[in-house]
C-alpha positions as CSV (number, residue, x, y, z in Angstrom):
1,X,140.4,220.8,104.0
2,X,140.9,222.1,107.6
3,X,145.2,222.0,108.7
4,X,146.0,221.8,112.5
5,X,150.4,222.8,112.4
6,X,152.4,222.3,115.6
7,X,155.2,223.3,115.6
8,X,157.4,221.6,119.0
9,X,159.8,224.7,119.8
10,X,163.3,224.5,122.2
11,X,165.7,227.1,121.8
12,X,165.2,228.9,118.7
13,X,165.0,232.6,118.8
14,X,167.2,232.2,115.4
15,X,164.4,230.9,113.6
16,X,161.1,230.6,114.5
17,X,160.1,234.4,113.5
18,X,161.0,232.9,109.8
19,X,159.2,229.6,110.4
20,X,156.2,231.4,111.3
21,X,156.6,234.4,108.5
22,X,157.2,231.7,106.0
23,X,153.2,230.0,107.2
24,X,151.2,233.4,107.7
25,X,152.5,234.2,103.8
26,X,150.9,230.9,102.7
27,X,148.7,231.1,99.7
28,X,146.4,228.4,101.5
29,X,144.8,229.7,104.5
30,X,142.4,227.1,106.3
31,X,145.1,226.4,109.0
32,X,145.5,227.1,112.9
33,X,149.2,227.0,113.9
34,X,150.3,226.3,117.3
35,X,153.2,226.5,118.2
36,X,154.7,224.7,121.9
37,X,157.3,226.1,123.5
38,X,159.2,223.1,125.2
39,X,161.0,224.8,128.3
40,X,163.2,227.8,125.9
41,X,165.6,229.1,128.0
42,X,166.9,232.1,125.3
43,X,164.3,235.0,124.1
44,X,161.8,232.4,122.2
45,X,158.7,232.5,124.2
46,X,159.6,236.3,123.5
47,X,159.9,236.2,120.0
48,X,157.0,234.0,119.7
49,X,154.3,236.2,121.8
50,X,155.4,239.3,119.4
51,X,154.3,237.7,116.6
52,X,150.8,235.7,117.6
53,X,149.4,239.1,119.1
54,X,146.5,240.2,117.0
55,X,146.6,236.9,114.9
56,X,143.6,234.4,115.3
57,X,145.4,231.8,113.2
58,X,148.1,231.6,115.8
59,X,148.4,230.7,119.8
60,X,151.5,229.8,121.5
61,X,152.0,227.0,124.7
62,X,154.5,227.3,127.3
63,X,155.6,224.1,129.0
64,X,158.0,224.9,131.8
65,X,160.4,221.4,131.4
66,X,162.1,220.9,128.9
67,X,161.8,216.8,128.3
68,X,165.6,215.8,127.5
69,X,165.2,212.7,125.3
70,X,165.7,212.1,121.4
71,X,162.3,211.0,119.9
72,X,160.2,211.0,122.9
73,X,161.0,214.6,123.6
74,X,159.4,215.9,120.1
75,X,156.9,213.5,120.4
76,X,155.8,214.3,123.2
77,X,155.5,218.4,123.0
78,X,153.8,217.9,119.7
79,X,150.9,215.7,121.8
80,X,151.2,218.7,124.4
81,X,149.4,220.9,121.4
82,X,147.3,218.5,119.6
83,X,145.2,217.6,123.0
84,X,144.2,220.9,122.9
85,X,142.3,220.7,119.5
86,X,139.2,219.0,118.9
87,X,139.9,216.5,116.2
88,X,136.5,216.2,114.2
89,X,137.4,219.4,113.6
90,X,140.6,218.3,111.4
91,X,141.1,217.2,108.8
92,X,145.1,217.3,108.6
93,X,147.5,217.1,111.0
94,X,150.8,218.9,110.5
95,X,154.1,218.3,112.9
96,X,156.7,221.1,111.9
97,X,160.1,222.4,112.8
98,X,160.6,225.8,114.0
99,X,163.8,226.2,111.9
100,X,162.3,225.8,108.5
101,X,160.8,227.8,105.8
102,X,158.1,227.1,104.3
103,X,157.7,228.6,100.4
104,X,154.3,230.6,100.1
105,X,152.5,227.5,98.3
106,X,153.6,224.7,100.4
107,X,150.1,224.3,101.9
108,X,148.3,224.8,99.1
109,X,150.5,222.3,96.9
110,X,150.2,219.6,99.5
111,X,146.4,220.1,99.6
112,X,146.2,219.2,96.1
113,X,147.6,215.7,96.5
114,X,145.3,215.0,99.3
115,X,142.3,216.1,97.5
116,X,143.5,214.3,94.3
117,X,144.2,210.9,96.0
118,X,142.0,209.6,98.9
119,X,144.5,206.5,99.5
120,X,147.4,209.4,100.2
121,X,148.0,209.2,104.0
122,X,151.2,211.6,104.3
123,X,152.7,214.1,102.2
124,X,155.5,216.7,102.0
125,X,158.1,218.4,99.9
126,X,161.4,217.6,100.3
127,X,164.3,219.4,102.4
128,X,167.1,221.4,101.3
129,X,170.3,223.1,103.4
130,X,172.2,225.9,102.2
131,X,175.6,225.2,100.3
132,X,178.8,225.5,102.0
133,X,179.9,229.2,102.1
134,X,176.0,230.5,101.1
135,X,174.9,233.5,102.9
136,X,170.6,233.2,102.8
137,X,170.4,237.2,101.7
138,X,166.7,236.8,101.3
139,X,165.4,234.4,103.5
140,X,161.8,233.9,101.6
141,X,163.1,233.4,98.1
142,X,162.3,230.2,96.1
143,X,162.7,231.3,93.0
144,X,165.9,232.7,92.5
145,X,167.9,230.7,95.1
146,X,167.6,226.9,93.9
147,X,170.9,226.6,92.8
148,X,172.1,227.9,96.0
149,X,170.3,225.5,98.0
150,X,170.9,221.1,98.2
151,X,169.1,218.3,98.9
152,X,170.0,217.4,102.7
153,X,170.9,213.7,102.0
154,X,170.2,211.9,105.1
155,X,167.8,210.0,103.3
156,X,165.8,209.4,100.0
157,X,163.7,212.1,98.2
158,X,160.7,209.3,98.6
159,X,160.6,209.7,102.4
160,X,158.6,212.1,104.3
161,X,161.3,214.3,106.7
162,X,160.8,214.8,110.0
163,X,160.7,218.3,109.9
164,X,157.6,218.5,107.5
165,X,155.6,216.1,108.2
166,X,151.6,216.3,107.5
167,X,149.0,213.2,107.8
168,X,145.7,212.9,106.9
169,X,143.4,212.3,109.9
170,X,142.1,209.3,109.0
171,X,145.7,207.4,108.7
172,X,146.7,209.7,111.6
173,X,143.9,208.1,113.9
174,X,144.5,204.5,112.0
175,X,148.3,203.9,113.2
176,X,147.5,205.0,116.6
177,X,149.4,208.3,116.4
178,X,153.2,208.7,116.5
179,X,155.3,207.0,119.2
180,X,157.3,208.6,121.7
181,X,160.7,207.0,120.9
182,X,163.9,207.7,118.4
183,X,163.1,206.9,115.2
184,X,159.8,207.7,115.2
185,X,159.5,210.0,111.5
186,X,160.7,206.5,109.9
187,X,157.9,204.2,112.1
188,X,155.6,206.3,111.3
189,X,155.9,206.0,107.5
190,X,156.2,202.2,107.7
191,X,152.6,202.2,109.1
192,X,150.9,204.4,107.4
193,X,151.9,201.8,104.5
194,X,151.1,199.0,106.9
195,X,147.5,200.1,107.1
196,X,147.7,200.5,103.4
197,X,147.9,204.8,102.8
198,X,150.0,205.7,100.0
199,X,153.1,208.6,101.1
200,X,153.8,211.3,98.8
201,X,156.5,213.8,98.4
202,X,156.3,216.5,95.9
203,X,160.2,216.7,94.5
204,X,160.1,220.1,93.2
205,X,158.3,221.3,96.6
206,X,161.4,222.2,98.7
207,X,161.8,224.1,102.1
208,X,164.7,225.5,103.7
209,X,166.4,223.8,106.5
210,X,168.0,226.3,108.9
211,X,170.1,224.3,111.0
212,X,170.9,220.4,109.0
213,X,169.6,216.8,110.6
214,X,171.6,215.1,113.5
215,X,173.9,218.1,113.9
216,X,173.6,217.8,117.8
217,X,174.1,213.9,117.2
218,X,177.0,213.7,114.4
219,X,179.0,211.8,116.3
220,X,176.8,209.8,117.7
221,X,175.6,208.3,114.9
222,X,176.6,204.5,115.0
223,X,174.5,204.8,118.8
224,X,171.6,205.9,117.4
225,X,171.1,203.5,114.7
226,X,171.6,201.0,117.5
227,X,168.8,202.4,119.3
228,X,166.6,202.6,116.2
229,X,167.0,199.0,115.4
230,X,166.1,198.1,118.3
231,X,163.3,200.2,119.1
232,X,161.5,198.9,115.5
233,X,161.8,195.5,116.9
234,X,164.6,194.3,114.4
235,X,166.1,190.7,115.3
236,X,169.7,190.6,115.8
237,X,170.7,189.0,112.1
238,X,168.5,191.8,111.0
239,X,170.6,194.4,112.8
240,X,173.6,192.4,112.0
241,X,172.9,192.7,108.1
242,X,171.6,196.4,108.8
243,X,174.4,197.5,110.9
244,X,177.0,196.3,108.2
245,X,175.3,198.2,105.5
246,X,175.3,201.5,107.3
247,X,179.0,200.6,108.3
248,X,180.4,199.9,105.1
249,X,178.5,203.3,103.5
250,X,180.3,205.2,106.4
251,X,183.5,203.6,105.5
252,X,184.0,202.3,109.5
253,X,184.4,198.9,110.7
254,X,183.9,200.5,114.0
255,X,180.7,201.7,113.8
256,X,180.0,198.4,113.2
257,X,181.1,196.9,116.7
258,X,179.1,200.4,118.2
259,X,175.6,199.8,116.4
260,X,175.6,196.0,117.6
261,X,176.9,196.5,121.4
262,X,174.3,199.5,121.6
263,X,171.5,197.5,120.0
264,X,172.6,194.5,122.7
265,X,172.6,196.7,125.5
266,X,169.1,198.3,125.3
267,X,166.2,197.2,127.7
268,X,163.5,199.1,127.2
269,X,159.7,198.5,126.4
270,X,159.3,198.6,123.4
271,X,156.2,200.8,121.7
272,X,155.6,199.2,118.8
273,X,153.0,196.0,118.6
274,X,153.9,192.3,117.4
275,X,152.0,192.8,114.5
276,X,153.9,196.3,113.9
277,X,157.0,194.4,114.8
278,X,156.2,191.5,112.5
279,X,155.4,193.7,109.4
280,X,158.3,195.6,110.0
281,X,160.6,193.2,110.4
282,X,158.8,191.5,106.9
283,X,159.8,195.1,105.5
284,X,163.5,195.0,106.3
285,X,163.8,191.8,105.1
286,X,162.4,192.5,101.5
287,X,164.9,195.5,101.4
288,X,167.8,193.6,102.1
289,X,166.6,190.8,99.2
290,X,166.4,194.0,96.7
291,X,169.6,195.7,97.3
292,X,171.4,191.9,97.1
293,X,169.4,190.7,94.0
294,X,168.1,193.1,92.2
């Protein structure tokens, strides 16, 4: 199987010699990386140039803005690369973040489930940060660092991260791509199951995360979700039920009252369809009934 990796870049002179160290080591090697360079302002671009020259697996884009928008700004630099690739020629399409590495097989073990299953429309390892206090001495061991390393628990070891995510072409192309709006590394999973593809993650498949999730938006949080539920179309008792659940795991009534008067307050078109909407909603629905029954 042919892999297309792009790799949406802002900012990250820090980590994207590792991130792309971590993919030229991989033990898999029918793969073009791209990486797109969203507007860096510090020694990236840089960085990036040194380590492409001479390598045919590897070419670098340089957009001059820098798009300032949470979902929509990823989104969008990772469609900047992809329309330069001729899709037949694909077979799967991986979005990655600059500040992770990857371990040498992580290509090779996610091309095995693909292979295996037909039905499988994404797949990935799982994502781990360093402990509090842990120095990373050697940034490209897997072996002898697990203990050293934690799952980052923003969300289940079922759901295919942000950060890592690869989709077969085929379900790629069938749920119209990935939309250009917060939230869109959950949406995305929710149709690829709408159209019926299996997600996969491999538990004992783990990457190093360089910088954790949401630290730019910690205390933004309760706003967010309120976006979210709003762009996947929720109804307002569905964001009413949702909102309290995330409230009462935070521990904060007032993130409550936040999530709701953001969710009330947003206007803006929506991507999504009415049928996406509609299944969506269907899904929320049924995971409310599970964690209140059983």
């Amino acid at each position: 199987m042919r892999y297309l990796i792009i790799i949406p870049t802002h900012n990250e002179q820090d980590n994207i010699a590792l991130c792309l160290a971590s993919l030229e080591a991989q033990t898999f090697s029918n793969y073009m990386v791209m990486v797109v360079n969203d507007g860096s302002t510090d020694d990236t671009q840089s960085i990036a140039e040194d380590f492409i020259k001479d390598k045919n697996q590897f070419s670098l884009l340089n957009l001059s803005v820098s798009e300032h928008s949470p979902g929509a700004k990823v989104v969008n630099t990772f469609y900047k690369g992809l329309e330069k690739f001729d899709l037949n020629e694909i077979d799967v399409i991986c979005k990655f973040d600059a500040d992770i590495i990857f371990p040498p097989d992580y290509l090779e073990k996610i091309n095995e489930v693909y292979k295996q299953n037909p039905k499988v429309g994404m797949v990935s390892g799982i994502v781990k940060i360093a402990k509090s206090g842990i120095k990373d001495k050697n940034p490209f061991d897997f072996e002898n660092e697990n203990n050293q390393w934690s799952f980052e628990d923003i969300s289940s070891k079922n759901h295919i991260r942000g950060p890592i995510k690869s989709y077969r072409k085929e379900c790629f192309v069938q749920m119209n791509g990935l939309k250009p709006t917060l939230g869109w590394d959950n949406i995305d999973v929710m149709l690829a199951q709408m159209y019926g593809w299996e997600t996969k993650t491999d538990k004992n498949l783990w990457v190093k995360h360089l910088r954790p999730t949401m630290y730019k938006y910690k205390n933004q949080k309760a706003e967010k979700l309120g976006q979210y539920f709003y762009n996947i179309g929720l109804s307002f008792p569905l964001t009413v039920l949702s909102a309290g659940k995330s409230s009462f795991k935070d521990k904060s009534l007032k993130s409550f009252f936040i999530i709701l008067k953001t969710f009330c307050s947003q206007k803006g078109k929506l991507t999504l369809t009415s049928e996406e909407i509609k299944y969506i909603r269907k899904l929320r629905w049924n995971g409310i009934k599970r964690s209140l029954f059983g």
